[in-house]
Backbone of each chain as ProteinMPNN parsed JSONL, in Angstrom:
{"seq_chain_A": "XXXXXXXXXXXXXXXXXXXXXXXXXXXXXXXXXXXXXXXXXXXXXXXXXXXXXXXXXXXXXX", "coords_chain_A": {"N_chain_A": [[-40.223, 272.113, 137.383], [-36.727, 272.479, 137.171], [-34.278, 270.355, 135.837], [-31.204, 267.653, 135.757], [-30.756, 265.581, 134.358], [-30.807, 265.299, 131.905], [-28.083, 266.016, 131.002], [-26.682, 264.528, 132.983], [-27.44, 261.825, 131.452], [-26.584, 262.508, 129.027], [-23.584, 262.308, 129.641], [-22.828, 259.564, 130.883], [-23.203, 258.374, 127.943], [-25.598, 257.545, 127.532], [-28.599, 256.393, 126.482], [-32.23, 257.243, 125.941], [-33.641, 255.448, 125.85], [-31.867, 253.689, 127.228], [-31.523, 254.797, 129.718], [-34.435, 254.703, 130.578], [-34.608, 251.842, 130.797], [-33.22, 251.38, 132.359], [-34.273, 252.423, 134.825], [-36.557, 250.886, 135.065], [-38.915, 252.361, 133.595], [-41.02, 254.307, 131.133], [-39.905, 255.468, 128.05], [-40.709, 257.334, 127.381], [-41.481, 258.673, 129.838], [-38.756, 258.871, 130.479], [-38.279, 261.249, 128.386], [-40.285, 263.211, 128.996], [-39.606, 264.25, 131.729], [-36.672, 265.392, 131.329], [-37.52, 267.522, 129.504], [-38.934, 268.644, 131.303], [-41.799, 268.461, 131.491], [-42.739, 267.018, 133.173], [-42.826, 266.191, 136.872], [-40.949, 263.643, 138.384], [-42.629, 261.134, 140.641], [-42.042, 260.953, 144.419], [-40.541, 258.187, 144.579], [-39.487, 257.898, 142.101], [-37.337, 259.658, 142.004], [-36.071, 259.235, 143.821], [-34.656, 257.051, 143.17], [-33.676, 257.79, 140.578], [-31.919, 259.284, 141.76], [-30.584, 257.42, 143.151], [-29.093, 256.042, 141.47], [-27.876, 257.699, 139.366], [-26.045, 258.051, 141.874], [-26.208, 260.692, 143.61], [-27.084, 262.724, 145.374], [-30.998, 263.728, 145.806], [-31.631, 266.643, 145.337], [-29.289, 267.381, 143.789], [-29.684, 267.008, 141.587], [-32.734, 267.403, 140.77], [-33.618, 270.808, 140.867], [-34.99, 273.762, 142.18]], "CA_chain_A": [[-38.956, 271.961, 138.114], [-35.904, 272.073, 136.37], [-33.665, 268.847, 136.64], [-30.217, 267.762, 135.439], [-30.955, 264.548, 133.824], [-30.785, 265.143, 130.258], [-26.648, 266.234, 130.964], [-26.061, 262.965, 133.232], [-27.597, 260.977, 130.831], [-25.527, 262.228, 128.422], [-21.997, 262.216, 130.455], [-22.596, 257.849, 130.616], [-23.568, 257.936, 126.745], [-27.434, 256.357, 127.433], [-29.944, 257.081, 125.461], [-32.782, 257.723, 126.707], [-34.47, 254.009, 126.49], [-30.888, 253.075, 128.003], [-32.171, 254.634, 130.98], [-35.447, 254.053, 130.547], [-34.775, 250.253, 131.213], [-32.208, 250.807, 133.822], [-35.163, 252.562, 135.693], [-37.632, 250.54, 134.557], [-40.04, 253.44, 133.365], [-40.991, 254.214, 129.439], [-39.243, 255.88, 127.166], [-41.682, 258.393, 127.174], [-41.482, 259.279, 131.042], [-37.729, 260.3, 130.251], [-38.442, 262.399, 127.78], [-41.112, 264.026, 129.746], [-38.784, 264.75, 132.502], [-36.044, 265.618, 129.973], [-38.387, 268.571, 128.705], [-39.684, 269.909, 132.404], [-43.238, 268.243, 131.28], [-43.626, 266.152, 134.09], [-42.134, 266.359, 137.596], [-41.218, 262.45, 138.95], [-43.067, 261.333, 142.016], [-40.608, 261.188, 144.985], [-39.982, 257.43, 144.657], [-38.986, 258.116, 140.821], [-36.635, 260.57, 141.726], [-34.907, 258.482, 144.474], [-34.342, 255.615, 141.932], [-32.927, 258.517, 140.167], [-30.627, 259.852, 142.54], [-29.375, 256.197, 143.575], [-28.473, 255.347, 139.823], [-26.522, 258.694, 139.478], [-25.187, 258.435, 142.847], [-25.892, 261.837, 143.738], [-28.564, 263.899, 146.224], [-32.349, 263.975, 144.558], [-31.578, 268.241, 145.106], [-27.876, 267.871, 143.225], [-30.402, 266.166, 139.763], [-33.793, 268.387, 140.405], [-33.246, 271.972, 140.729], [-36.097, 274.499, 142.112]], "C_chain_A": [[-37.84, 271.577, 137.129], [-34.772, 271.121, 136.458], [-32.071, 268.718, 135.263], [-30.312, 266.861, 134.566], [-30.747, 264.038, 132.366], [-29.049, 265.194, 130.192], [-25.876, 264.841, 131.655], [-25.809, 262.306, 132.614], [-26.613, 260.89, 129.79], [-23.897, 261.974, 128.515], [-21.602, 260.657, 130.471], [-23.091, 257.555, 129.372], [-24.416, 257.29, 126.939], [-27.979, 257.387, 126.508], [-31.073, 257.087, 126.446], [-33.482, 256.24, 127.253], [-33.744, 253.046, 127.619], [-31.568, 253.328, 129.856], [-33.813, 254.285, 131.328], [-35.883, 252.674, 131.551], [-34.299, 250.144, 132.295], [-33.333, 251.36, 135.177], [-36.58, 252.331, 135.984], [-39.151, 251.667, 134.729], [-39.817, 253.481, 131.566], [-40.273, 255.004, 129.397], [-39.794, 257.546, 127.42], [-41.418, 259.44, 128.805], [-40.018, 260.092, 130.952], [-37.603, 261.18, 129.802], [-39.254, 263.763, 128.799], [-40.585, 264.768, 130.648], [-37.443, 265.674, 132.138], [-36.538, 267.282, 130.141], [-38.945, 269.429, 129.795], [-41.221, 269.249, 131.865], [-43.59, 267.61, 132.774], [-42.545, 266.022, 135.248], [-42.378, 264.873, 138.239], [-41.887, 262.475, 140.839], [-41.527, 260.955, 143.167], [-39.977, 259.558, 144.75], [-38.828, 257.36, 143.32], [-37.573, 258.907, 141.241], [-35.373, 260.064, 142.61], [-33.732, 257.247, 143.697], [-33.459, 256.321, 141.094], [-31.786, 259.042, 140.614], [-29.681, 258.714, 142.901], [-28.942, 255.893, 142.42], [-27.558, 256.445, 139.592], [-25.455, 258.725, 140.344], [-25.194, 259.884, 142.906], [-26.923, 262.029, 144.684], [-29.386, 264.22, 145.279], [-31.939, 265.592, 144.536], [-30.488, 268.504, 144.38], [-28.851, 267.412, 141.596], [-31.836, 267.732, 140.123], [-33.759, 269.817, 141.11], [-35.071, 272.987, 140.606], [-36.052, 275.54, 140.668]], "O_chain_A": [[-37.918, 270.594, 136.393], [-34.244, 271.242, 137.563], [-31.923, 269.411, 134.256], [-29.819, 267.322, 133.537], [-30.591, 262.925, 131.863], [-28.563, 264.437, 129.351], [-24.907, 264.239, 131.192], [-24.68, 261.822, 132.53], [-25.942, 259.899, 129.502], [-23.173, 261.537, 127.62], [-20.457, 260.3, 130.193], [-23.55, 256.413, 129.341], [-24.245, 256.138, 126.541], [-27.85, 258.53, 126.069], [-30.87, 256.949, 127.652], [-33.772, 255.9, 128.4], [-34.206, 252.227, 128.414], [-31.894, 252.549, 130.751], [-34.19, 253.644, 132.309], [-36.735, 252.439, 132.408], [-34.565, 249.297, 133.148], [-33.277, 250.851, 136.296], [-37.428, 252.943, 136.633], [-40.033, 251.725, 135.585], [-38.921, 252.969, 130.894], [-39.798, 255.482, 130.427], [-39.176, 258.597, 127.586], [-41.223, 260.655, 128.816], [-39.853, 261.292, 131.17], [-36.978, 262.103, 130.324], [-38.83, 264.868, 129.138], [-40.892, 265.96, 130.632], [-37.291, 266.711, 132.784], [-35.931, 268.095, 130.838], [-39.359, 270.572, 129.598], [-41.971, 270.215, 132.01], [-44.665, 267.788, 133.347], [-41.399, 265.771, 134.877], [-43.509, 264.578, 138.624], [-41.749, 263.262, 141.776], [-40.364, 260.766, 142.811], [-38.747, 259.587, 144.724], [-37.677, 256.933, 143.409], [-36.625, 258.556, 140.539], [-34.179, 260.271, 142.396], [-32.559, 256.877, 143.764], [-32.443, 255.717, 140.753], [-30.78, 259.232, 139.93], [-28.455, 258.799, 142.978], [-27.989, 255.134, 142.595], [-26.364, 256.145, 139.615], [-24.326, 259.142, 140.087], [-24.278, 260.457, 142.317], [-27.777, 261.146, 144.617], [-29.08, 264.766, 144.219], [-31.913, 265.927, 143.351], [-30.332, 269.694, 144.107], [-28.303, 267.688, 140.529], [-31.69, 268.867, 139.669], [-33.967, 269.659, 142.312], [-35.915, 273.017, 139.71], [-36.989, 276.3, 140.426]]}, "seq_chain_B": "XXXXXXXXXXXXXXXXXXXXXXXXXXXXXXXXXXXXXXXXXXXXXXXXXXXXXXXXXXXXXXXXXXXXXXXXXXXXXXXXXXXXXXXXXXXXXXXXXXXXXXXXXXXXXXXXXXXXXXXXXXXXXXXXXXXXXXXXXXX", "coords_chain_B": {"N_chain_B": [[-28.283, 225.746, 136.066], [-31.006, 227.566, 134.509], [-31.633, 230.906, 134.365], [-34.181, 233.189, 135.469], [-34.227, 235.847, 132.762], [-34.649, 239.802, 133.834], [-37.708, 241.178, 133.786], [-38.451, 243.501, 131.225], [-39.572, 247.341, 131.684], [-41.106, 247.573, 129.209], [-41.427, 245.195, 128.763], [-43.279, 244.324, 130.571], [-45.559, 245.988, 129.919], [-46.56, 245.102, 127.371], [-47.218, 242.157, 128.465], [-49.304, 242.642, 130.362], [-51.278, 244.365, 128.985], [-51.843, 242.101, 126.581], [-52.823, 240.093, 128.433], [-55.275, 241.378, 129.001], [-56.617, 241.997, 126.435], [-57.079, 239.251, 126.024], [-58.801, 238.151, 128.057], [-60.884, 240.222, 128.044], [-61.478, 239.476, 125.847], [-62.318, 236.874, 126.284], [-64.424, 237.352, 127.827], [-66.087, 238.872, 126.196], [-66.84, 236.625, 124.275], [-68.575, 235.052, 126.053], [-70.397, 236.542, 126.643], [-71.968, 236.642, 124.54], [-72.665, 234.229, 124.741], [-74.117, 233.976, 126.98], [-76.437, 236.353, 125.973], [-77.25, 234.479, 124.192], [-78.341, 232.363, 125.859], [-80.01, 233.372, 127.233], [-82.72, 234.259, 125.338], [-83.027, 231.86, 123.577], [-83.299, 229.631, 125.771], [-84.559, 230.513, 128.248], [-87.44, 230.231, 128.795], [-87.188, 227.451, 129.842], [-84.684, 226.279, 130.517], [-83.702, 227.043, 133.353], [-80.967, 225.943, 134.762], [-79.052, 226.377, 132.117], [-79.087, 228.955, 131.768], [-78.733, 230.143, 133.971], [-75.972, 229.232, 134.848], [-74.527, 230.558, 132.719], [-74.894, 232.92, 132.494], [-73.839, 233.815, 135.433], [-71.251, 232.861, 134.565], [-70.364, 234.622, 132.564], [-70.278, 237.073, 134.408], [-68.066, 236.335, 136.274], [-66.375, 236.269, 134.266], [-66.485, 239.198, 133.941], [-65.398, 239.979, 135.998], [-62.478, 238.893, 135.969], [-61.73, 240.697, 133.81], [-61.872, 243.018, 135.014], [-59.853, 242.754, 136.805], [-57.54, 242.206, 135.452], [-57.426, 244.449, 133.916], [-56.885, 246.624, 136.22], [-54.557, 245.513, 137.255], [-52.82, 246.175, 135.116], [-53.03, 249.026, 134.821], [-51.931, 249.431, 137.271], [-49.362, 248.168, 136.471], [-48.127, 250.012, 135.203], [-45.855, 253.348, 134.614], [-45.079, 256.298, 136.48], [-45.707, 258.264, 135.269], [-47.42, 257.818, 132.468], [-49.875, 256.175, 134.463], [-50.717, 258.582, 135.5], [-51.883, 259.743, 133.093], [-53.375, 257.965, 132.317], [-55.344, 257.751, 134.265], [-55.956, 260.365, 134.515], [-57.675, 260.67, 132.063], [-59.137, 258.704, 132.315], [-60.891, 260.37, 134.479], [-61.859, 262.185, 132.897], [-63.37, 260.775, 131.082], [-65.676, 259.994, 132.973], [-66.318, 262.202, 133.598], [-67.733, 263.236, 131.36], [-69.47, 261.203, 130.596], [-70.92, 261.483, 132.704], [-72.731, 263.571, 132.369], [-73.249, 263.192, 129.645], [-75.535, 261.478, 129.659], [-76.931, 262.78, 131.954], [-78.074, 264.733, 129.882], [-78.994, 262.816, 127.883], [-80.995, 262.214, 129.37], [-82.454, 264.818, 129.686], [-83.531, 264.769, 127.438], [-84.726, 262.85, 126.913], [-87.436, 263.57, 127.514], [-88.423, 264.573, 125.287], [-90.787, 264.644, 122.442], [-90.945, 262.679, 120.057], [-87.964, 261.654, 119.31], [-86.206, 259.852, 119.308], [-84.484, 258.894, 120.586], [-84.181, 257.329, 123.024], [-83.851, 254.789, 122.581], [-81.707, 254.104, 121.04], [-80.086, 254.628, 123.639], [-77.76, 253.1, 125.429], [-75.786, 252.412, 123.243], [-75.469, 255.326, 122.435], [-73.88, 256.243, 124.724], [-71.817, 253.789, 124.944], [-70.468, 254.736, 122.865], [-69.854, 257.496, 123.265], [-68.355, 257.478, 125.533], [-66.256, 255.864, 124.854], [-64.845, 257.631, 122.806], [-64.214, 259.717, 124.541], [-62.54, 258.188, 126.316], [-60.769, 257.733, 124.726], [-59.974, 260.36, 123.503], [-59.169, 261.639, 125.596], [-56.585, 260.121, 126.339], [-55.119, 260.847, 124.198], [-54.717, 263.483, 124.321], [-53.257, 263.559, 126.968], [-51.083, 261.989, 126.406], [-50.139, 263.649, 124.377], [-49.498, 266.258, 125.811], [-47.48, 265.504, 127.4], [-45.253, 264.808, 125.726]], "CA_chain_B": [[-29.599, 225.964, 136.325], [-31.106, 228.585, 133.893], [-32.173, 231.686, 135.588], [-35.041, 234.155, 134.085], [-34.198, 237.125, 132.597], [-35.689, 240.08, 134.748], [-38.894, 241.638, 132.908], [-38.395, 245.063, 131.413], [-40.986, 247.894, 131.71], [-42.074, 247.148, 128.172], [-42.189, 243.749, 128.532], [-44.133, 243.897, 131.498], [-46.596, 246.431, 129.207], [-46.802, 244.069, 126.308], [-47.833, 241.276, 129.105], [-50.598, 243.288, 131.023], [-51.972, 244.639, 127.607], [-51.777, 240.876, 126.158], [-53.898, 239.522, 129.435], [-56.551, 242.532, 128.938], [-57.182, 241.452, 124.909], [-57.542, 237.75, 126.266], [-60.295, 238.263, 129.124], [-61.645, 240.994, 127.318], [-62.454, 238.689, 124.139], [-62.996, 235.511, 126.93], [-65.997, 237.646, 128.288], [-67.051, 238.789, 125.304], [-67.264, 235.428, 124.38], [-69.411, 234.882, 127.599], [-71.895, 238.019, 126.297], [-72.811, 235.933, 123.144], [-73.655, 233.057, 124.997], [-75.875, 234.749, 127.821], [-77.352, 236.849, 125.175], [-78.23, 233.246, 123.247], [-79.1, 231.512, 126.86], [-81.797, 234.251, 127.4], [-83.187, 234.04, 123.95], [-83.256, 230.295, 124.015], [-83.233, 228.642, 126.956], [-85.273, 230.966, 129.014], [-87.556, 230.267, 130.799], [-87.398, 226.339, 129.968], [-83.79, 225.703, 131.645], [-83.184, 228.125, 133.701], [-79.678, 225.869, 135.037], [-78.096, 226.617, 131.677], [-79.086, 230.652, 132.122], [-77.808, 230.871, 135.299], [-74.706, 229.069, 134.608], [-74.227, 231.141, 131.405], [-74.904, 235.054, 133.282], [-71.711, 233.376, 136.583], [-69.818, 232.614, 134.047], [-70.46, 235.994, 132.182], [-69.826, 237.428, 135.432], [-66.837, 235.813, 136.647], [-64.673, 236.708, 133.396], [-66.242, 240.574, 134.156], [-64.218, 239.763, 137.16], [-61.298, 239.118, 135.467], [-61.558, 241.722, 133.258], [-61.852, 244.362, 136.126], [-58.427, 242.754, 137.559], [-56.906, 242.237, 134.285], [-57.223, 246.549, 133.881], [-56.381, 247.205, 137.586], [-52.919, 244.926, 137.053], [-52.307, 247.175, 134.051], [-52.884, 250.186, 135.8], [-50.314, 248.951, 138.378], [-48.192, 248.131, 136.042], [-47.725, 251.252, 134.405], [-45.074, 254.073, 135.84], [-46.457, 257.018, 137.135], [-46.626, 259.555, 134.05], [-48.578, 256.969, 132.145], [-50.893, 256.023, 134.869], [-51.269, 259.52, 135.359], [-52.178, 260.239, 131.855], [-54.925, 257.172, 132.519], [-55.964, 258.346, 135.616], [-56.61, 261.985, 133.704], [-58.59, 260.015, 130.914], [-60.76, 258.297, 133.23], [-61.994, 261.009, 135.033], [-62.404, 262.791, 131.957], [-64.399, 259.859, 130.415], [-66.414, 259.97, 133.86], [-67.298, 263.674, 133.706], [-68.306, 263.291, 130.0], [-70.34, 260.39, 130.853], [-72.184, 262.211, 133.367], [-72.927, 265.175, 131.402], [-74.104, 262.845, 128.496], [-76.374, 260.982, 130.533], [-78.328, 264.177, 132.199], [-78.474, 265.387, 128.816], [-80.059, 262.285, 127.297], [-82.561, 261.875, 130.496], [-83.511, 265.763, 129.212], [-83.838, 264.499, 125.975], [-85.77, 261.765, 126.922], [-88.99, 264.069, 127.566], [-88.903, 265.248, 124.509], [-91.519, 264.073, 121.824], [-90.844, 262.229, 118.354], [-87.217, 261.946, 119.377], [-86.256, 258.18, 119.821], [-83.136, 258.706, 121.587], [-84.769, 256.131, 123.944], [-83.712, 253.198, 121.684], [-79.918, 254.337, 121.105], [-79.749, 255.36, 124.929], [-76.596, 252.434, 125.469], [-74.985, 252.643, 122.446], [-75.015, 256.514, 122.989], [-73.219, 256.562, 126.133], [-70.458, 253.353, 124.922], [-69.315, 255.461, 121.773], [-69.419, 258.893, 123.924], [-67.366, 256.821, 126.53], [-65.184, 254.998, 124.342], [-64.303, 258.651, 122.147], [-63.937, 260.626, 125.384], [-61.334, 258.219, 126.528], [-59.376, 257.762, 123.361], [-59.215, 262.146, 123.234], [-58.183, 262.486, 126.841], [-55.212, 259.607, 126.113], [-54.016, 261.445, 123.138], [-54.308, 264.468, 125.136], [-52.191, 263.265, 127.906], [-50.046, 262.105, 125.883], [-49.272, 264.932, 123.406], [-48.871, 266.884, 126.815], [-46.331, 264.977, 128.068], [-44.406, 264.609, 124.577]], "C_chain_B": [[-29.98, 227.659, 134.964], [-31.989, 229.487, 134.597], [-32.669, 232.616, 134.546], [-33.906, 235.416, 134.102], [-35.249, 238.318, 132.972], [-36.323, 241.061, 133.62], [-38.553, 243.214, 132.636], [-39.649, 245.507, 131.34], [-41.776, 247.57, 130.37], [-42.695, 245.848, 127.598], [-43.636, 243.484, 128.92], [-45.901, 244.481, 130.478], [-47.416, 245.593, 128.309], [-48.305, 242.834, 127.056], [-48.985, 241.396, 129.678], [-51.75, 243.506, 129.423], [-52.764, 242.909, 126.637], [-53.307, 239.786, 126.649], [-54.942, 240.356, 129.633], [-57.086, 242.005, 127.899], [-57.704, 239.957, 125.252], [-58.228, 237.779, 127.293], [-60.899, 239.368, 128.229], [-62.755, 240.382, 126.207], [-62.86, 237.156, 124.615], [-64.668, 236.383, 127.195], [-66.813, 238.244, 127.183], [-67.518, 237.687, 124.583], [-68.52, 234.821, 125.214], [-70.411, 235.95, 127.109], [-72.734, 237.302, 125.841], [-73.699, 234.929, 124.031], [-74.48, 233.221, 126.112], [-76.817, 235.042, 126.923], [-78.586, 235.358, 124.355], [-78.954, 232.472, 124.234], [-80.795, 232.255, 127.229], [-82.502, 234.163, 126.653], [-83.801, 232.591, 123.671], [-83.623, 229.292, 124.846], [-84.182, 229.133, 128.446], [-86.344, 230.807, 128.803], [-87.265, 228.454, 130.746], [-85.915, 225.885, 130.806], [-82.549, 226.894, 131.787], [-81.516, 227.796, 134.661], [-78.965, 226.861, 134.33], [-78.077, 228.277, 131.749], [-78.352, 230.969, 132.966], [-76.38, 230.555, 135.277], [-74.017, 230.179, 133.311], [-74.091, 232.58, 132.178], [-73.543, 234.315, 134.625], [-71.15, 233.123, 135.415], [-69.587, 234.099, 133.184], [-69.77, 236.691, 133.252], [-68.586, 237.503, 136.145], [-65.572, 236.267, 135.394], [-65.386, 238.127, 133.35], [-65.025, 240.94, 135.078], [-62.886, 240.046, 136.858], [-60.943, 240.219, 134.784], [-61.292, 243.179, 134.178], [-60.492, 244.206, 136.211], [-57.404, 242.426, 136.632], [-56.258, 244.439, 133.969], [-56.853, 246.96, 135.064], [-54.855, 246.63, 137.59], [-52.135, 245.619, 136.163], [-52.161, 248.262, 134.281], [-51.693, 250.354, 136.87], [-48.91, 248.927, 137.693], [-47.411, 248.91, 135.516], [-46.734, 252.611, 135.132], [-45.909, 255.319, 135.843], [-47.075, 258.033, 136.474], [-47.735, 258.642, 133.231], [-49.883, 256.276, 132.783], [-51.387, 257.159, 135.3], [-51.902, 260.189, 134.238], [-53.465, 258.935, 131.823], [-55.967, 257.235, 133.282], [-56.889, 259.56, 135.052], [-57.867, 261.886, 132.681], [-59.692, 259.521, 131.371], [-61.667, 259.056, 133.822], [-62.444, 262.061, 134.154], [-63.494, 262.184, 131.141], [-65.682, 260.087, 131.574], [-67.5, 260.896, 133.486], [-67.988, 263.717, 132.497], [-69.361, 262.645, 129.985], [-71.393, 260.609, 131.995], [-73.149, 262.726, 132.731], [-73.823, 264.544, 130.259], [-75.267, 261.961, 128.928], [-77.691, 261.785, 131.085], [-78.876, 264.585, 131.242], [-79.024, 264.668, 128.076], [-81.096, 261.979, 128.406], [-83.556, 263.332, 130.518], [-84.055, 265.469, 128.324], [-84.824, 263.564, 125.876], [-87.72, 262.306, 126.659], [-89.486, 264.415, 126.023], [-89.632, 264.219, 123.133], [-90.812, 263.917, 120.608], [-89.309, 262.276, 118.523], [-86.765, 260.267, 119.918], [-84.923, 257.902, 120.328], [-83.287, 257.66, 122.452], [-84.114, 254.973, 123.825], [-82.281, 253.635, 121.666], [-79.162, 254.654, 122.256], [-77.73, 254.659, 125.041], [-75.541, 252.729, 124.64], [-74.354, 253.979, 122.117], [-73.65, 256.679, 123.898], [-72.003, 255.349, 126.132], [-69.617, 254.021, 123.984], [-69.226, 256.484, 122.723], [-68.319, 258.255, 125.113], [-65.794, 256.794, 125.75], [-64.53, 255.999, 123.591], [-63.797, 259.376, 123.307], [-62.445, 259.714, 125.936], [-60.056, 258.149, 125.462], [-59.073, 259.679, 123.436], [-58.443, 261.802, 124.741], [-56.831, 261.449, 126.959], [-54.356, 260.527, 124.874], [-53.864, 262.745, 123.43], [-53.418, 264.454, 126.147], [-50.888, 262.84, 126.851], [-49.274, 263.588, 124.855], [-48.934, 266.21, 124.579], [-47.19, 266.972, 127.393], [-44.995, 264.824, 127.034], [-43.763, 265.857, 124.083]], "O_chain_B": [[-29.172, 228.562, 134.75], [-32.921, 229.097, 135.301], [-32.214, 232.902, 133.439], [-33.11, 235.804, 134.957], [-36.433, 238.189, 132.662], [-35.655, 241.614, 132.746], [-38.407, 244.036, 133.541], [-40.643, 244.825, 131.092], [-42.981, 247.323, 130.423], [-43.558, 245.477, 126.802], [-44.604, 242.951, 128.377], [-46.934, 243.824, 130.348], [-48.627, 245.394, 128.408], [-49.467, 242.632, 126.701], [-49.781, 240.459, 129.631], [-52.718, 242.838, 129.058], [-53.916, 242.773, 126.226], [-54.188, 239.175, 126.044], [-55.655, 240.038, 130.585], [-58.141, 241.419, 128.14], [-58.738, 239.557, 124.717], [-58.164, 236.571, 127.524], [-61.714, 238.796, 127.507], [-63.926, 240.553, 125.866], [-63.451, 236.348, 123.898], [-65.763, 235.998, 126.785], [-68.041, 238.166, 127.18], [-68.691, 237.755, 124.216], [-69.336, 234.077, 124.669], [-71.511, 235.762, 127.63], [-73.878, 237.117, 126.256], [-74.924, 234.81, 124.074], [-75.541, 232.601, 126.184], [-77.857, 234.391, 126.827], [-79.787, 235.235, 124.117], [-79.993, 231.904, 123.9], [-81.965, 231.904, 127.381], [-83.543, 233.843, 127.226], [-85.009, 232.37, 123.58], [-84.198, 228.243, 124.554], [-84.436, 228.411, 129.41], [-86.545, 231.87, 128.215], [-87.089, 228.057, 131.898], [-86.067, 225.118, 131.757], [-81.552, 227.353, 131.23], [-80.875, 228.721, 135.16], [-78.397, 227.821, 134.851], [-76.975, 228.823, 131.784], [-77.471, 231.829, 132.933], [-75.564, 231.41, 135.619], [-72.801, 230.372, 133.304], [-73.004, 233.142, 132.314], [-72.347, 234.507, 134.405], [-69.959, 233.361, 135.611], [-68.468, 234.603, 133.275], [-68.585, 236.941, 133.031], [-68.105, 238.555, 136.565], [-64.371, 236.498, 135.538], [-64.819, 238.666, 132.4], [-64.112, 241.762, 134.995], [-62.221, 241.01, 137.236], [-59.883, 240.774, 135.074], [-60.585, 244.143, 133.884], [-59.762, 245.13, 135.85], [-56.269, 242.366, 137.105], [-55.261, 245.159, 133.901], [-56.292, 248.047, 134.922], [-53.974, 247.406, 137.961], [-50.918, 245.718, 136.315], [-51.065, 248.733, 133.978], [-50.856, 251.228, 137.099], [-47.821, 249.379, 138.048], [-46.212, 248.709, 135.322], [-46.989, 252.816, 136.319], [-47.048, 255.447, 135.394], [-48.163, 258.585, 136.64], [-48.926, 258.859, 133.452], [-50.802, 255.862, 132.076], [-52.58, 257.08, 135.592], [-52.479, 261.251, 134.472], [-54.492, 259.194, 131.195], [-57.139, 256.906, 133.101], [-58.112, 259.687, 135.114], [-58.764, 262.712, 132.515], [-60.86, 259.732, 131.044], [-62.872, 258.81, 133.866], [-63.333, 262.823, 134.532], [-64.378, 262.845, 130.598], [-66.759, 260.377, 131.052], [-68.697, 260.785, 133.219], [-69.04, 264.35, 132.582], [-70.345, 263.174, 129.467], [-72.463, 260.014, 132.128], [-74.293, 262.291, 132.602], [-74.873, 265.074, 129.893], [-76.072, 261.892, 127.999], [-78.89, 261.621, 130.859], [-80.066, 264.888, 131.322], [-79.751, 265.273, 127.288], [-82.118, 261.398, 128.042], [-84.702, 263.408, 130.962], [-85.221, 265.849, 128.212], [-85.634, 263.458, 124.954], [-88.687, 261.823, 126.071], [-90.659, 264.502, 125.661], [-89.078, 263.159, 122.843], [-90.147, 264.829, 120.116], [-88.945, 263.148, 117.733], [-87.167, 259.767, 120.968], [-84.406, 256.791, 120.44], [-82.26, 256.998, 122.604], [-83.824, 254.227, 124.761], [-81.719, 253.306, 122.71], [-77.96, 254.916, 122.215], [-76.732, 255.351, 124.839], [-74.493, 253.216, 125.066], [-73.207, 254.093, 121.683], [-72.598, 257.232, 123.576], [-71.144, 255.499, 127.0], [-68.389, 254.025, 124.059], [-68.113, 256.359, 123.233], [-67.379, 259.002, 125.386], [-64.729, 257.379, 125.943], [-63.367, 255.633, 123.421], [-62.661, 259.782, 123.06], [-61.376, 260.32, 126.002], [-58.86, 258.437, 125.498], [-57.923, 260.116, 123.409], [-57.219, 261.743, 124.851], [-55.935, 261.895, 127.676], [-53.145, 260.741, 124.821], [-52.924, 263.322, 122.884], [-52.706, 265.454, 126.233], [-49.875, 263.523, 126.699], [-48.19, 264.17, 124.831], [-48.144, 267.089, 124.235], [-46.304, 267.79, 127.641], [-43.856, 264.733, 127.492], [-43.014, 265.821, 123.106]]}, "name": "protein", "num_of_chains": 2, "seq": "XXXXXXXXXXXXXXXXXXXXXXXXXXXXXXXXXXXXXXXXXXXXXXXXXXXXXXXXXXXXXXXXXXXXXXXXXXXXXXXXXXXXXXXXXXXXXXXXXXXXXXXXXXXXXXXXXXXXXXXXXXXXXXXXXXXXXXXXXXXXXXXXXXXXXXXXXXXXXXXXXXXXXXXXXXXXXXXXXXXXXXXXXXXXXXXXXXXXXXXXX"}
């Protein structure tokens, strides 16, 4: 699933551990997501959508 | 009033990991001294045996819920990449098991005597590959 996350991230200048921490998950899980390796479970992705402020379908993209 | 600072995910890692190495090396602690209560003390006092195997016991305990808190604590690509490891260690540990209980029949072959130590290195290699397999997946 392809997702927006890597362009957010960069639009508020985080890095990746920046968010990392702010969603308390590793380093590693952003990347993963980042890259299309690993699709978050739905709570991940809500946590995601409320920190962007956006709709989980306006960040992950069929 | 001073108020904590709230735990990040790698703290929390550090902390779980931390409390695994310290029950881990309490009950192995607890091995030695069963192993020496049986050796010693058996059969003449069989209190300090029995106290020695509960207390063995009791920090397995911990140890179980020491690795299940760590498991918890972990987010969900990393406990999925442990999750993947375990049941890869499982199936391996089947597999090597049937295959030394064939092996067993067979003559002049003293697999018999290494049976344990077999089956903790084939354990303990199967999960170290399927972590560095999950991980280099996910990376």
């Amino acid at each position: 699933m392809k997702n927006k996350l890597k362009v957010l991230r960069a639009e508020r200048d985080w890095t990746q551990a920046d968010l990392a921490e702010r969603l308390d998950v590793s380093r590693q899980t952003i990347n993963a997501i980042e890259k299309d390796k690993y699709d978050p479970r739905l709570s991940l992705a809500y946590k995601i959508s409320s920190l962007f402020d956006l709709k989980v379908e306006e960040i992950f993209l069929r | 009033m001073h108020t904590q600072q709230p735990i990040t995910y790698e703290e929390k890692s550090i902390k779980n990991t931390i409390y695994i190495f310290f029950w881990t090396i309490s009950w192995g602690a607890t091995f030695v001294f069963a192993s020496a209560a049986v050796k010693i003390w058996w059969p003449e006092s069989t209190a300090v045996l029995v106290a020695a195997i509960a207390t063995h016991i009791s920090l397995m305990i911990c140890v179980i819920i020491a690795h299940w808190k760590w498991l918890k604590g972990l987010d969900d690509l990393q406990r999925q990449i442990q999750l993947y490891s375990m049941a890869f260690t499982l199936s391996v540990t089947w597999l090597i098991i049937t295959l030394l209980i064939l092996l067993e029949g067979v003559e002049n072959l003293p697999i018999g005597r290494f049976y344990s130590e077999i089956v903790v290195v084939v354990m303990s290699l199967s999960l170290v590959f399927g972590n560095i397999i999950g991980m280099r997946k996910a990376a």
